[in-house]
OpenMM code with the backbone's topology and positions (N, CA, C; nanometers):
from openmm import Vec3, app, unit

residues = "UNK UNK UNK UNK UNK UNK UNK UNK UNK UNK UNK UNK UNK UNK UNK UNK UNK UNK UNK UNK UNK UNK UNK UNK UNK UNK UNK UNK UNK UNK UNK UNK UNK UNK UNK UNK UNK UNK UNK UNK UNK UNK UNK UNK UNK UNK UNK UNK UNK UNK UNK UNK UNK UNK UNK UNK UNK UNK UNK UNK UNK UNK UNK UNK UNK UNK UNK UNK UNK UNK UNK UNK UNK UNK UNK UNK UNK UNK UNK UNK UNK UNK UNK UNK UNK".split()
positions = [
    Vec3(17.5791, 13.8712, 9.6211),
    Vec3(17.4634, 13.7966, 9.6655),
    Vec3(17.5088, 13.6872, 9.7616),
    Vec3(17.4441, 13.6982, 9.8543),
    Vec3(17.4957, 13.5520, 9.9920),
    Vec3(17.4477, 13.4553, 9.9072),
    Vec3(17.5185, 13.3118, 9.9566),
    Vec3(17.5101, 13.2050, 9.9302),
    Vec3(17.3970, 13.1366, 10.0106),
    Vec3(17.3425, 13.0406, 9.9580),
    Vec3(17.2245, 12.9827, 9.9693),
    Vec3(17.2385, 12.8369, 10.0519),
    Vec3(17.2142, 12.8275, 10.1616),
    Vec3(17.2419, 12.6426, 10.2240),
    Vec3(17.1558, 12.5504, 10.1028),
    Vec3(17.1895, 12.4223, 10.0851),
    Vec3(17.1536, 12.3381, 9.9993),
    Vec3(17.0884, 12.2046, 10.1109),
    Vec3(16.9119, 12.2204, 10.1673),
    Vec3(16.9119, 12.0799, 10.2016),
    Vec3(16.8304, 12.0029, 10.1066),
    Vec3(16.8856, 11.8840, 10.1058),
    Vec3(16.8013, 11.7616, 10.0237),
    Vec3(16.7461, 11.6745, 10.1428),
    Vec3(16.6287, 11.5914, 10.0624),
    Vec3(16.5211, 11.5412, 10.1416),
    Vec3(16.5971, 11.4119, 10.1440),
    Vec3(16.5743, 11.3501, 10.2467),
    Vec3(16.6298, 11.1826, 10.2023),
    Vec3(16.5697, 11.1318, 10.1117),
    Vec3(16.4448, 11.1384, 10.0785),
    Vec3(16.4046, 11.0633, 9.8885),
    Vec3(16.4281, 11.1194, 9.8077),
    Vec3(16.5370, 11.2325, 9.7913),
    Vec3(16.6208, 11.2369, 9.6926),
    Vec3(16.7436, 11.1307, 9.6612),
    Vec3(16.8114, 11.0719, 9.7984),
    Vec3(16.8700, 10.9835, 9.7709),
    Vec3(16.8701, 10.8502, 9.7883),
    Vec3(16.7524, 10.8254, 9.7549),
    Vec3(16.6627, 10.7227, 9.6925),
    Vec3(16.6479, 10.7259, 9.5529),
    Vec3(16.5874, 10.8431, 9.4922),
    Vec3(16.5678, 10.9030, 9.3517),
    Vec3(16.7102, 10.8426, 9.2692),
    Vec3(16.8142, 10.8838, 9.3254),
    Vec3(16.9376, 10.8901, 9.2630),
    Vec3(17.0193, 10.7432, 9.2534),
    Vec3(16.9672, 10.6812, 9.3668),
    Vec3(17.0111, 10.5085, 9.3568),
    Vec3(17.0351, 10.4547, 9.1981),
    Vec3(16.8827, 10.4540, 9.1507),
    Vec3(16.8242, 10.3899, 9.0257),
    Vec3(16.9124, 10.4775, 8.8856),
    Vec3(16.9816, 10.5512, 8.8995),
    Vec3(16.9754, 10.6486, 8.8318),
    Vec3(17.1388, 10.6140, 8.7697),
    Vec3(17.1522, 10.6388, 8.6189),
    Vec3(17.3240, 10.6171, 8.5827),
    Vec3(17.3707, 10.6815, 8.6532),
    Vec3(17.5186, 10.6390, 8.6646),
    Vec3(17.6007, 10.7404, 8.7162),
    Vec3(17.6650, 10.9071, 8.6595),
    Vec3(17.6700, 10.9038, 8.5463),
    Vec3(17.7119, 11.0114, 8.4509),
    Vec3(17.5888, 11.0837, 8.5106),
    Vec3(17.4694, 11.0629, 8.4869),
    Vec3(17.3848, 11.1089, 8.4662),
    Vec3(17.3644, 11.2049, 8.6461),
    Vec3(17.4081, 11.1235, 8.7427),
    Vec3(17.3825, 11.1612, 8.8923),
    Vec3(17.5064, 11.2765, 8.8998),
    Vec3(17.5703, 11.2497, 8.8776),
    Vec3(17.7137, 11.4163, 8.8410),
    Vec3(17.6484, 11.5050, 8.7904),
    Vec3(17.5440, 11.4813, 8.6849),
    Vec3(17.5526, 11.5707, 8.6098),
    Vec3(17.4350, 11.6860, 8.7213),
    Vec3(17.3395, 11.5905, 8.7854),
    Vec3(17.2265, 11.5875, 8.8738),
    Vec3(17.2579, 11.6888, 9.0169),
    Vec3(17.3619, 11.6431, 9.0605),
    Vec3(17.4319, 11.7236, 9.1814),
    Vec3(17.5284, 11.8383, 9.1360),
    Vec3(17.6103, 11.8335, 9.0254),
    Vec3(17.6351, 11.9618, 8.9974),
    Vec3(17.5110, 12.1254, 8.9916),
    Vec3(17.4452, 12.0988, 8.9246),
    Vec3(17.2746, 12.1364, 8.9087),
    Vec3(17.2432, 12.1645, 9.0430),
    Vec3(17.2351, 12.0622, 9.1455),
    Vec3(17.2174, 12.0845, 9.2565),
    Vec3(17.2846, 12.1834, 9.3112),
    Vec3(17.4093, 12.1586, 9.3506),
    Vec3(17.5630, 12.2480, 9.4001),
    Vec3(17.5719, 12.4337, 9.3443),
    Vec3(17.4916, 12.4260, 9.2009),
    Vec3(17.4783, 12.5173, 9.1740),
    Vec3(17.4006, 12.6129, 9.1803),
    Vec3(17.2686, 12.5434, 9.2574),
    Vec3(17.1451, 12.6433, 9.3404),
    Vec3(17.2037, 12.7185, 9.4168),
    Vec3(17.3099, 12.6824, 9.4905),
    Vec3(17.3472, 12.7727, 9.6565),
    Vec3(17.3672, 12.9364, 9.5750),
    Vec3(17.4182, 12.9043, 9.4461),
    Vec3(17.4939, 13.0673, 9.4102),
    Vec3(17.4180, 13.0827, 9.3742),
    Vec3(17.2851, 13.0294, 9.2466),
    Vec3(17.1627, 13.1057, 9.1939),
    Vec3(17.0555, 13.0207, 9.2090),
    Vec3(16.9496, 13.0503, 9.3313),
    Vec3(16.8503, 12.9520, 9.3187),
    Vec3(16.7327, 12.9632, 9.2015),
    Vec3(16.7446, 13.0404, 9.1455),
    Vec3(16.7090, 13.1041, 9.0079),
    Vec3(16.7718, 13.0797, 8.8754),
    Vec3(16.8266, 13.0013, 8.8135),
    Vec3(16.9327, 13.0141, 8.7004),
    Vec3(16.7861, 13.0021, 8.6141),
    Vec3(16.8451, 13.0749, 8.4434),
    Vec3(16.7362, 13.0531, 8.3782),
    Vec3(16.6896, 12.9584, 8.3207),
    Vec3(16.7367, 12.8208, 8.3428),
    Vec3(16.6663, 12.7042, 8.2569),
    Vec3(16.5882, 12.6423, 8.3931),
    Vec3(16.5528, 12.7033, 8.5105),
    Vec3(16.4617, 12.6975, 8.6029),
    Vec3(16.3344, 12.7626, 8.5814),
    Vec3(16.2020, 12.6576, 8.6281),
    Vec3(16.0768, 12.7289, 8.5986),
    Vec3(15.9819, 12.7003, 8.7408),
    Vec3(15.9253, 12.8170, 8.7040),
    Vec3(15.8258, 12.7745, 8.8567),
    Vec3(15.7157, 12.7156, 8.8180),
    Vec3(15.6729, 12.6217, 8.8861),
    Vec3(15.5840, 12.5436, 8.8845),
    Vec3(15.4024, 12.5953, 8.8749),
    Vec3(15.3368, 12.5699, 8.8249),
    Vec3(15.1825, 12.6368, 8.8401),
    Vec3(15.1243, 12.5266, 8.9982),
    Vec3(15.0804, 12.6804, 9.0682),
    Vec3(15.0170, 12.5865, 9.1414),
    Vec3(15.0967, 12.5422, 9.2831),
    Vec3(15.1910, 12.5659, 9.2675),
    Vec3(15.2974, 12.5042, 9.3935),
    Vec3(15.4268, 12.6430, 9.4221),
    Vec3(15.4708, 12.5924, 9.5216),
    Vec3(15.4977, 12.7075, 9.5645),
    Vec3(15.7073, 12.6217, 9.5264),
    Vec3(15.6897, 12.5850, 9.4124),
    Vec3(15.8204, 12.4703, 9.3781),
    Vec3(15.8799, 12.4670, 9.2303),
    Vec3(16.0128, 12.5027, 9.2266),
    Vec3(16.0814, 12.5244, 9.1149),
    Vec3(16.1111, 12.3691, 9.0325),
    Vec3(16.1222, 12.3808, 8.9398),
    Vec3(16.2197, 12.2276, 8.8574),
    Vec3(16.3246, 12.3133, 8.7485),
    Vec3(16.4530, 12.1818, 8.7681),
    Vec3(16.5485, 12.2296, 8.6858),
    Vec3(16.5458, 12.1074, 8.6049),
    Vec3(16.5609, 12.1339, 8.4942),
    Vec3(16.5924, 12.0216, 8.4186),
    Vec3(16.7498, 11.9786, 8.3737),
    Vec3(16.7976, 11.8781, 8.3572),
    Vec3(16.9271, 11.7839, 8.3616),
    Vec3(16.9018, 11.6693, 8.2971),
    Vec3(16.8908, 11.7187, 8.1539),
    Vec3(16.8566, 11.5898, 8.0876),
    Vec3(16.7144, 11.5647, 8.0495),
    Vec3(16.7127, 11.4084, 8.0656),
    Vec3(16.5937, 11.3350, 8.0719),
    Vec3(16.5296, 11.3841, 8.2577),
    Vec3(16.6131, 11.4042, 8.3460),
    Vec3(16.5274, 11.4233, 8.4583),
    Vec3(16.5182, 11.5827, 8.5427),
    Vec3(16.4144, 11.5850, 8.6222),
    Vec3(16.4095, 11.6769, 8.6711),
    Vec3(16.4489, 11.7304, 8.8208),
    Vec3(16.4944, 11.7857, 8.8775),
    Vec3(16.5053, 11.8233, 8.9861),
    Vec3(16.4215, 11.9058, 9.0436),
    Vec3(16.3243, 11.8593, 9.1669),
    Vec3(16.2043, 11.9574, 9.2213),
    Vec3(16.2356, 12.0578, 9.3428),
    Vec3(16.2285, 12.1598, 9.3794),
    Vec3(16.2616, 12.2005, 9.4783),
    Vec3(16.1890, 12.3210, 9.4874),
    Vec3(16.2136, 12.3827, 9.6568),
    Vec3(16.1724, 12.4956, 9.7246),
    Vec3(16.2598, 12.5872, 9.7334),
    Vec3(16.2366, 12.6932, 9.7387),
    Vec3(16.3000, 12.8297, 9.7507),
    Vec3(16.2271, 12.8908, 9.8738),
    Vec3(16.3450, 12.8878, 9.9918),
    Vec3(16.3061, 12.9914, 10.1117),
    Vec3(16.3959, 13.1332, 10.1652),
    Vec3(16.3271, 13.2243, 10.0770),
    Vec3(16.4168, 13.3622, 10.0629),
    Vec3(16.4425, 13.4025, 10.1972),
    Vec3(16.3675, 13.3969, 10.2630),
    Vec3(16.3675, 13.4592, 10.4417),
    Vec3(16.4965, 13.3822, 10.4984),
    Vec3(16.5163, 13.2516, 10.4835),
    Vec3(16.6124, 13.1623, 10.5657),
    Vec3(16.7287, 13.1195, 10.4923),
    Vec3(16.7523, 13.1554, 10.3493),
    Vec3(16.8486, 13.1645, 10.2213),
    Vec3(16.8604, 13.0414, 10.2550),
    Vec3(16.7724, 12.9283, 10.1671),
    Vec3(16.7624, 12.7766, 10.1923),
    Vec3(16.6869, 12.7423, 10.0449),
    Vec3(16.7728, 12.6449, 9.9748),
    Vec3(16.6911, 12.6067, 9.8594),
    Vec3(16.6746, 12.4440, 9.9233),
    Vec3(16.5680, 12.4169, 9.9385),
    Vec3(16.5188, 12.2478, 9.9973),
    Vec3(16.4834, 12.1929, 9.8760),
    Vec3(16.5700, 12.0817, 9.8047),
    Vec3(16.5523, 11.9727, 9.7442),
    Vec3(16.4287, 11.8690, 9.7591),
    Vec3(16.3389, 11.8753, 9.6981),
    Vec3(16.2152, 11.7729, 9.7386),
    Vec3(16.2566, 11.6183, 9.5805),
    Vec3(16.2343, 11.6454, 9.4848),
    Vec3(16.2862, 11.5231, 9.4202),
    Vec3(16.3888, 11.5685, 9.3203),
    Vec3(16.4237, 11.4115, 9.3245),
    Vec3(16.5469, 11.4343, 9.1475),
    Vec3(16.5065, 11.2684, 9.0952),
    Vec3(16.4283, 11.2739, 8.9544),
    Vec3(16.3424, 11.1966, 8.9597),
    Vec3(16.3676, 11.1989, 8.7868),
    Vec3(16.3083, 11.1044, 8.7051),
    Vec3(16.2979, 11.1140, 8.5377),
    Vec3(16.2048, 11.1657, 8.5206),
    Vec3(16.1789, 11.2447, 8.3842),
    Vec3(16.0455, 11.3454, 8.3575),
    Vec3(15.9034, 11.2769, 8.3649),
    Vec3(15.9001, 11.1381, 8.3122),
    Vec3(15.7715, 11.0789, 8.2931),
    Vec3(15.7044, 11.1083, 8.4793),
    Vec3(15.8049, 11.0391, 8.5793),
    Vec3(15.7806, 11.0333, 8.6835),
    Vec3(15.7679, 11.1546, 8.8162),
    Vec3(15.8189, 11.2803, 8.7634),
    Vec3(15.9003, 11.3904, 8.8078),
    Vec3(15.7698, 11.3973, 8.9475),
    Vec3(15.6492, 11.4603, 8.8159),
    Vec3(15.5591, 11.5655, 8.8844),
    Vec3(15.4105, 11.4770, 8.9357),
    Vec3(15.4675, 11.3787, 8.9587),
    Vec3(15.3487, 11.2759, 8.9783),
    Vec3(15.3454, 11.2492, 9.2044),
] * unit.nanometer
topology = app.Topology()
chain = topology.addChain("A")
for resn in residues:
    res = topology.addResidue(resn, chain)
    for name in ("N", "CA", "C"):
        topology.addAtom(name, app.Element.getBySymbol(name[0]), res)
């Protein structure tokens, strides 16, 4: 399976400022690991949106899947209360 480009939005790294540090490793690994499966199974698709979340904890990571251009686009990495708001 080809590998997948990884872009993030700049208010992802905003999201990640506020955020522990342990916790932001744990956040970009997760990330790093879309390129090989933008699908892994503790990923769910969203109702309604055309946008996956992975969960990492207490927070979530939001993103797009573009099969045509093998591009997973990062939209947030955010805490759950705040994720989907």
């Amino acid at each position: 399976m080809a590998g997948y480009r990884i872009l993030v939005a700049q208010s992802v790294y905003k999201d990640l400022d506020g955020i522990p540090a342990n916790d932001v490793r744990r956040i970009v690994t997760a990330i790093e690991g879309l390129a090989e499966d933008p699908r892994p199974p503790q990923s769910r698709k969203l109702s309604g949106e055309e946008k996956y979340r992975l969960r990492c904890g207490v927070y979530r990571v939001l993103y797009e899947i573009r099969d045509d251009e093998l591009v997973v686009f990062v939209v947030k990495a955010r805490h759950r209360k705040d994720a989907y708001r």
